[in-house]
C-alpha positions, -999 to 999 in steps of 0.1 A, spaced: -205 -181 -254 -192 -190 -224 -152 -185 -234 -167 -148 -248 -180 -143 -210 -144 -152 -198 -126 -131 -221 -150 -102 -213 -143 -102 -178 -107 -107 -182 -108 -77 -200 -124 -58 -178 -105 -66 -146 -79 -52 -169 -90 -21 -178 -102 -19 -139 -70 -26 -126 -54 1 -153 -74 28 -141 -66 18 -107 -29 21 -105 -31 56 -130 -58 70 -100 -31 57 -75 -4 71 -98 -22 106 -101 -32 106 -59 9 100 -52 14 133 -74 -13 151 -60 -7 143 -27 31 151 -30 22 180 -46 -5 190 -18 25 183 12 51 205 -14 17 231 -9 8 228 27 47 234 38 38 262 60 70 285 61 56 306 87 56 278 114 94 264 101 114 274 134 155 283 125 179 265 138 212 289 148 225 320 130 247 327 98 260 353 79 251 355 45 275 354 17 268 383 -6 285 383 -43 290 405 -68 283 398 -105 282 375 -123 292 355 -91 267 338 -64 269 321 -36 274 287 -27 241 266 -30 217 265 6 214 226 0 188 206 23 204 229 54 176 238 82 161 275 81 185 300 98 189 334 110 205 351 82 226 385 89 228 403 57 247 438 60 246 457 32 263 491 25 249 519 0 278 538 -19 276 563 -48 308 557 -72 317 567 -100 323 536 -128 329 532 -163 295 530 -185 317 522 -213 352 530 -231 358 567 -224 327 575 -209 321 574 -165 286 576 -148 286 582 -110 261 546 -97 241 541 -68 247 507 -54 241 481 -31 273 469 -21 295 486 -47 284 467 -75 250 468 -106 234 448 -97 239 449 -59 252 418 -43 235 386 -47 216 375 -17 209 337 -11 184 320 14 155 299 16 121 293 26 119 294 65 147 315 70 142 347 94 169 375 76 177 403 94 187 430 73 210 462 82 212 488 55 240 510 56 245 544 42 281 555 38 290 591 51 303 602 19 267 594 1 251 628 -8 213 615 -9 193 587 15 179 556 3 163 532 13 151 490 1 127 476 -13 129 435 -16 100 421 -31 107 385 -11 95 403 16 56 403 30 55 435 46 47 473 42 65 485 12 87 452 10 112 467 38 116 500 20 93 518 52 117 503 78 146 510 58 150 547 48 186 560 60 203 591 56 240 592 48 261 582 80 236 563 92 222 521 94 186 513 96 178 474 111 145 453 100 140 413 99 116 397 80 108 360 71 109 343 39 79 327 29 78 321 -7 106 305 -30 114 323 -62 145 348 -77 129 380 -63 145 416 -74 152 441 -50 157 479 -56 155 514 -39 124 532 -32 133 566 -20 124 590 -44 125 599 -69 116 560 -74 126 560 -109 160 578 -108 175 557 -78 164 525 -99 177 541 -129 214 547 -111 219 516 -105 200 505 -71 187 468 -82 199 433 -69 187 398 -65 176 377 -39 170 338 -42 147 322 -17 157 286 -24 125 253 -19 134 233 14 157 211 3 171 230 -22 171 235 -62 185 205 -81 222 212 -89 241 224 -119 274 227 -132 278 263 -132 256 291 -119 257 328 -131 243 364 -119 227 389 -147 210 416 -142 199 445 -173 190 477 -168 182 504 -188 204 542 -185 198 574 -196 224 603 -201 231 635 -206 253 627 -238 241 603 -266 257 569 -265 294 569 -268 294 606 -257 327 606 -236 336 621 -201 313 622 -173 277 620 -183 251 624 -162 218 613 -157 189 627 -177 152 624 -162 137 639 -196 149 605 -217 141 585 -185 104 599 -185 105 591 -221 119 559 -217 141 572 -245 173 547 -232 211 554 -244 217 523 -227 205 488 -223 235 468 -206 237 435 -182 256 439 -152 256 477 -154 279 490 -182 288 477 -220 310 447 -220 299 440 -184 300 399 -205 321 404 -226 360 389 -239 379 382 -207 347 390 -190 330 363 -205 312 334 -181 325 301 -190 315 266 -194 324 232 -206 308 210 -233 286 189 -217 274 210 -184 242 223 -174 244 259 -171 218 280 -145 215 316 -155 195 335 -125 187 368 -145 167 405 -131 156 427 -149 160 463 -128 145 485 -157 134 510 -144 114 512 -178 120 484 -203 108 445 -208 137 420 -214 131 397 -245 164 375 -225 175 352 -253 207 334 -255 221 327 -293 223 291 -304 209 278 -275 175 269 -261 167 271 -229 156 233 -211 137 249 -179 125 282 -173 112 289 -140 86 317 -156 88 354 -139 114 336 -112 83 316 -95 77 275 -95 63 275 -128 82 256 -147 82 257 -189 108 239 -210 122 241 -248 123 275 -245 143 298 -275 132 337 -257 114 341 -227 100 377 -215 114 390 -181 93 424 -169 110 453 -152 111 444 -116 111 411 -123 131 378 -125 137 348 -146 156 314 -138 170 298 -173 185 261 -175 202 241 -206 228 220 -213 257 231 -235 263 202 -261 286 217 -284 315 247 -274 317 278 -288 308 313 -282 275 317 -279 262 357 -275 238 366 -246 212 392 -260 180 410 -253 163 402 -284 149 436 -296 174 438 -312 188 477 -316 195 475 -276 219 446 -281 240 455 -309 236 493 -304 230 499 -268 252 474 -250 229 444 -241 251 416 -253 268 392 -232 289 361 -239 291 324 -225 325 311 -243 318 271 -239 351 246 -246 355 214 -253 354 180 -277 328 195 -307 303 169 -317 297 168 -358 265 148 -354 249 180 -335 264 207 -354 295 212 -383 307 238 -406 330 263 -408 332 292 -383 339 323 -394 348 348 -362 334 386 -354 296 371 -359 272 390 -337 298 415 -324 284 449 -309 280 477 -338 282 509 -321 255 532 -307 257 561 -333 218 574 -334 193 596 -354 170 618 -354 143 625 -375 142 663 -386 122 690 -372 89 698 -391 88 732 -405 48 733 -403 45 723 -364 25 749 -348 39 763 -317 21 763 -287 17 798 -268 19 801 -236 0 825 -214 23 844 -193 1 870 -181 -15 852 -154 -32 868 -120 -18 858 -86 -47 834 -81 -39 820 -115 -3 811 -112 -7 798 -69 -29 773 -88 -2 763 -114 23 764 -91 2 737 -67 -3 715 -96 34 714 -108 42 714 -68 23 677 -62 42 663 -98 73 678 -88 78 686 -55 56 661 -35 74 631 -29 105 647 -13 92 681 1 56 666 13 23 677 11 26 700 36 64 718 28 75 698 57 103 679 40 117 649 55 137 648 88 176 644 80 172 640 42 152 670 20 147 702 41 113 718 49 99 745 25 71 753 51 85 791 70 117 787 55 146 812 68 167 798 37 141 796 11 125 832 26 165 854 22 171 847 -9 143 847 -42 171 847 -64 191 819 -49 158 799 -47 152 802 -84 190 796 -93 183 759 -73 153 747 -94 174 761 -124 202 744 -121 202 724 -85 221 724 -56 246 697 -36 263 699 -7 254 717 31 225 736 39 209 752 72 178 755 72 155 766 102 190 756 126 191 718 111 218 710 85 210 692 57 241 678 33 217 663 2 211 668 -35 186 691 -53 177 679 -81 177 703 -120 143 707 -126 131 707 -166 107 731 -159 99 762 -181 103 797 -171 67 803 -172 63 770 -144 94 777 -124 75 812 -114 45 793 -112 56 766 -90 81 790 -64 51 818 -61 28 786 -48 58 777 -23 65 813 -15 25 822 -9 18 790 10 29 776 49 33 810 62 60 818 36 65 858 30 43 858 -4 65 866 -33 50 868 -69 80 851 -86 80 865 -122 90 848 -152 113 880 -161 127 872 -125 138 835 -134 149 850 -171 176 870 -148 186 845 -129 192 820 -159 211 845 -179 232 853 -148 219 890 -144 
């Protein structure tokens, strides 16, 4: 009895002293985990001032380390350019810093960044940024509207670590996001992220033009398939290719590869999967959650993903969004060619080249139904009738650039409200919504150098929405009629 006694309490100091050191275990990882919490990056005071190294794709700049918080001077400059899409065919961009994406920005938690924006005097429209590292009104986009020729200055702190997109928010929101106007910025932990061989910049974005895919010249953008979401193309790094042959990024067989991938939409989710490889971290939506053994992971528009793995084998191994159509049909298909000793025990056999290579982006359409029942439209409306219609299509049309009011917006989209130009000339007002209008203006003494916008608008609404403008804000009260915009559009 007695040597059972013994035994029993040796065998409970044991288990005592087990759950001891696994409580003092789990309080060490709380409590480091608490102090990682409790940083308060608000307080961090900077220590001197640098510039920041800004990179174009698929390049970024050189790790932060464990250096102190500084004043970081970012300038970036705004140009619209014309680049290729893809062989034979041009787009004119809007960029941050000549590139898509825009340049990379790097910094970390503590640092105070102050920002200039630029907007080259050769621009035709303002724009402005939205960052979402930032805490503040419209993530810097309210401090940062600036017409062409011009610089706007804001500073804000950066509080939270994370791969963070940026983007313009001048509207129309979803064209100037659609041209191109989407970038990175990594707000690196104190201290740092671990390091890696080799580090690499994607970005995909979704375009839509004029002409179908492969359509050559000069296409132009088409807000009809971008309200669809109906996308010709679905690229990384802003055209077909971008990753592609001599383009390719690079590794070597046995290095740990960081891939710090946006996804600037505007419209579409990225299914980001990289072929014949699995992904050892994934720092989910760009943020400190961390999941591993990863094969696809989903990156929203507007939103960021960090990816991590070791290559073990070399090869080419083809960088996709995995629905499917937009890689092999609409452009989103990158490589990472990977060299060095092959290793039989992890994977053998005979490779046969041209696997996976892009097929083209020749695409259908279903026939029209002969039994579809057009819709009629009434065209005989009062006065009363079509000042309503107008004001509707006005606040979905007009709104965001003309204002509530018809007072426009200083140095960037002329007033509507007692127009001289808009009151001379019916005919040259309804030849703008038909068909836009770039270059100078004067209106009301104040030049304006912009661009009007093609509106898809029907006959029937253009009337509607002009005889509103015209019979509001002391306008002269022209009934626009849909026989007038019929004219105009046949060149009468």
């Amino acid at each position: 009895m007695k040597r059972l006694i013994s035994s029993l309490k040796i065998t409970s100091l044991a288990i005592v002293t087990a759950l001891t050191i696994a409580s003092c275990g789990n309080e060490t990882k709380e409590s480091a985990t608490n102090k990682k919490a409790s940083v308060n990056a608000a307080a961090i005071v900077v220590s001197g001032t640098i510039d920041a190294e800004l990179t174009s794709p698929p390049n970024v700049p050189k790790p932060v380390g464990n250096r102190p918080a500084k004043k970081l001077i970012v300038n970036m400059e705004i140009l619209e350019q014309e680049g290729t899409m893809t062989d034979g065919t041009t787009y004119i961009y809007w960029t941050f810093g000549g590139s898509v994406p825009g340049s990379f920005i790097r910094t970390r938690v503590g640092d105070e960044v102050e920002f200039t924006l630029s907007n080259h005097p050769d621009n035709k429209l303002p724009h402005n940024i939205d960052l979402h590292a930032v805490t503040g009104p419209g993530g810097g986009a309210t401090s940062s509207f600036v017409a062409p020729g011009h610089e706007k200055t804001f500073s804000f702190k950066c509080l939270n670590p994370g791969l963070y997109v940026y983007h313009c928010a001048t509207a129309p929101v979803g064209m100037h996001i659609a041209n191109g106007m989407y970038g990175l910025i990594l707000v690196e932990p104190e201290g740092g992220l671990p390091k890696v061989d080799k580090e690499y910049y994607l970005m995909q974005g979704d375009f839509y033009t004029k002409g179908a895919n492969g359509a050559p010249g000069l296409q132009a953008f088409d807000m009809k398939k971008a309200v669809a979401e109906n996308a010709d193309y679905v690229v990384f790094n802003g055209k077909v290719g971008s990753l592609t042959g001599d383009n390719a990024i690079t590794a070597n067989v046995g290095e740990t590869v960081r891939l710090y991938v946006g996804n600037g939409g505007p419209n579409l989710v990225s299914s980001f999967h990289v072929i014949g490889e699995i992904f050892d971290k994934v720092h989910v939506e760009g943020g400190s959650l961390i999941n591993e053994n990863v094969q696809t992971t989903l990156i929203p528009a507007g939103g960021a993903a960090i990816v991590e793995f070791k290559v073990d084998v070399p090869g080419t191994f083809i960088i996709v969004d995995h629905s499917i159509f937009r890689a092999f049909n609409k452009g989103a298909l990158g490589m990472l060619k990977v060299k060095g000793e092959n290793h039989v025990n992890l994977y053998s056999g005979v490779k046969q080249e041209g696997i996976y290579n892009p097929e083209g982006g020749t695409l259908q359409e279903m026939p029209d139904d002969p039994n579809a029942k057009k819709v009629v439209v009434n065209s005989n409306k009062t006065l009363e009738e079509k000042i309503k219609s107008g004001k509707d299509l006005y606040t979905k049309t007009c709104f965001a650039c003309h204002q509530a009011n018809g007072e426009g917006i200083a140095n960037a989209f002329p007033p509507l409200a007692k127009s001289d130009y808009l009151n001379a000339d019916v005919n040259r007002a309804i030849g703008i919504v038909l068909n836009g209008k770039t270059g100078e203006i004067t209106v009301n003494g104040e030049k304006y150098n912009s661009v009007m916008t093609k509106q898809t608008l029907t006959d029937v609404e253009i009337a509607d929405v002009l005889t509103y403008v015209y019979n509001s804000w002391d306008n002269n009260k022209t009934n626009v009629t849909t026989s007038q915009v019929q004219q105009v559009k046949n060149g009468h």
